[in-house]
C-alpha positions in Angstrom: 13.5 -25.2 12.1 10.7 -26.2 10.0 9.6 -22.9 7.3 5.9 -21.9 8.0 5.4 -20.9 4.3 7.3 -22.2 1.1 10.0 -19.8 -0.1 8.5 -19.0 -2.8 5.1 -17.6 -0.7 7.6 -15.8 1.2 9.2 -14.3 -1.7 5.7 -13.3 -2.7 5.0 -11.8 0.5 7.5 -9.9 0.9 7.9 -8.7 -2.9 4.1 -7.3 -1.8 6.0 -5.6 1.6 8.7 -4.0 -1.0 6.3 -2.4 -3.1 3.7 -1.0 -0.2 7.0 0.7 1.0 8.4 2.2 -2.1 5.1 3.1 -2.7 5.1 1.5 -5.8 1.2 0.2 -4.5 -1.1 2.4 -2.2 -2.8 0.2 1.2 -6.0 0.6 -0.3 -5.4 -1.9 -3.7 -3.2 -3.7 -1.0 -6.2 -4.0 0.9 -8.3 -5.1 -1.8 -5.7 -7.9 -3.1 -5.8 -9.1 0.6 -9.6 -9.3 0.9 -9.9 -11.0 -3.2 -6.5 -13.6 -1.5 -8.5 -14.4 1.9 -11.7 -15.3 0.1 -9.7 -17.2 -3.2 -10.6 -20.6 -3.7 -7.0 -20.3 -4.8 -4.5 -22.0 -2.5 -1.4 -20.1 -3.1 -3.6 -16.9 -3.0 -4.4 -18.2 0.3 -1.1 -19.3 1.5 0.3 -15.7 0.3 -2.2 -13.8 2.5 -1.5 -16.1 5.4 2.3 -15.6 5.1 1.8 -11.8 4.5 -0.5 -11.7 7.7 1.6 -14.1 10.1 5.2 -11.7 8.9 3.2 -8.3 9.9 2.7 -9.7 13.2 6.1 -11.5 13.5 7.2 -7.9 12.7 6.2 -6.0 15.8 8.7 -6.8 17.7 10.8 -5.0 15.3 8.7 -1.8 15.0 10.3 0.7 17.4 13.3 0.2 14.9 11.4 1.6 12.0 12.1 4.5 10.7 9.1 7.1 11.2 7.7 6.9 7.7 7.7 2.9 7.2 6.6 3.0 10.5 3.5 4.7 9.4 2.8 3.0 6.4 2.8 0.2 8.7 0.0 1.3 10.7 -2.5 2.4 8.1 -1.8 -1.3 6.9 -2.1 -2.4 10.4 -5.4 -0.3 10.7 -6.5 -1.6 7.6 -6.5 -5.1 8.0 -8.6 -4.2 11.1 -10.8 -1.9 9.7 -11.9 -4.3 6.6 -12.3 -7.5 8.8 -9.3 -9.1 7.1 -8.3 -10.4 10.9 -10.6 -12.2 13.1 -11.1 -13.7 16.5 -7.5 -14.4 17.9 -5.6 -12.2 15.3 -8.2 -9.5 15.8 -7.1 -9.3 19.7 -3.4 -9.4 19.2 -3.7 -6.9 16.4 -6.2 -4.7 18.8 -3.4 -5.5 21.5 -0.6 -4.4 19.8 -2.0 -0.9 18.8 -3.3 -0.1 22.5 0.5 -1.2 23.6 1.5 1.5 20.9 -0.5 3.9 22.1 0.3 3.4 25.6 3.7 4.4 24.6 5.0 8.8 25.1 2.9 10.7 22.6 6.4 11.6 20.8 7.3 8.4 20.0 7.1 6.8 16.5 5.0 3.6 18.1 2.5 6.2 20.0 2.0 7.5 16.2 1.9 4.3 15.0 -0.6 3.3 17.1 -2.9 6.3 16.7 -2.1 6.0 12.7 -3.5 2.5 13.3 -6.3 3.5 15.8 -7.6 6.0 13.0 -8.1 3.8 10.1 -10.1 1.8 12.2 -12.4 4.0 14.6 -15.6 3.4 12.8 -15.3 0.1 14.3 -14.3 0.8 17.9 -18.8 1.0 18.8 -18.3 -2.7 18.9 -16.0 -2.9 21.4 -16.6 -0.3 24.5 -14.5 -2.3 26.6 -11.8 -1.6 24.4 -12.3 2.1 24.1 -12.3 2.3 28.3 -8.8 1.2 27.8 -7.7 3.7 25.4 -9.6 6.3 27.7 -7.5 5.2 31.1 -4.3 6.8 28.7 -3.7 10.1 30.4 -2.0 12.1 26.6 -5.0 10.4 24.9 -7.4 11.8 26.7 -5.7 14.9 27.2 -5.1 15.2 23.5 -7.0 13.1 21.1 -10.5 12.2 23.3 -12.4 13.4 20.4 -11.4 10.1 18.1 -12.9 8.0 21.1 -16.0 9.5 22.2 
């Protein structure tokens, strides 16, 4: 099979990955070297935020394996990217997707904290989508638990 990215993109990308999770860099400059990448007239800069975006989302499958605190680092990345506009239109709804499956999940599990890690870096934005927000509401432990973050 054909590689998406170069290797040396995906070395990039994932050297990035290593240092979020040794916390060698905080999400927030991540977040910042994402948004300066997305909008570089650069190429590579370009090609390294695609790669980096396209192997969080190849990721989730992987997820439940995570251990608890990757797992959360994860989601205020995940959040994040949401949060800042760095995914749009068909990313934006598989991203959105993927934390409501999360949070669908038992409210002891490390993907229901995930998900609500996730949910909370980005509820400023949930006004725009009420639709979305009905969703969350129809989970029984969210609305038991957490209905403040939603309403």
């Amino acid at each position: 099979p054909t590689a998406l990215f170069a290797p040396d993109i995906e070395e990039e990308a994932n050297s990035h990955f290593q240092r979020i999770y040794t916390s060698e860099i905080e999400i927030d400059r991540v977040i910042q070297m994402l948004k300066g990448f997305k909008a570089s007239a650069n190429q590579r800069e370009q090609e390294v935020f695609a790669c980096m975006i396209h192997n969080l989302f190849d990721e989730y499958r992987f997820f439940p394996r995570y251990p608890e605190r990757e797992l959360l680092i994860t989601g205020k990345l995940f959040g994040s990217l949401i949060q800042h506009q760095l995914v749009s239109s068909i990313t934006l709804g598989i991203a959105l997707r993927y934390v409501l499956e999360a949070l669908r999940k038992h409210n002891r599990t490390n993907m229901f904290k995930f998900g609500m890690c996730a949910l909370e870096q980005f509820k400023g934005r949930l006004v725009e989508w009420p639709q979305y927000c009905h969703h969350i509401l129809q989970i029984s432990h969210i609305r038991q638990s957490h209905e403040s973050l939603i309403t």
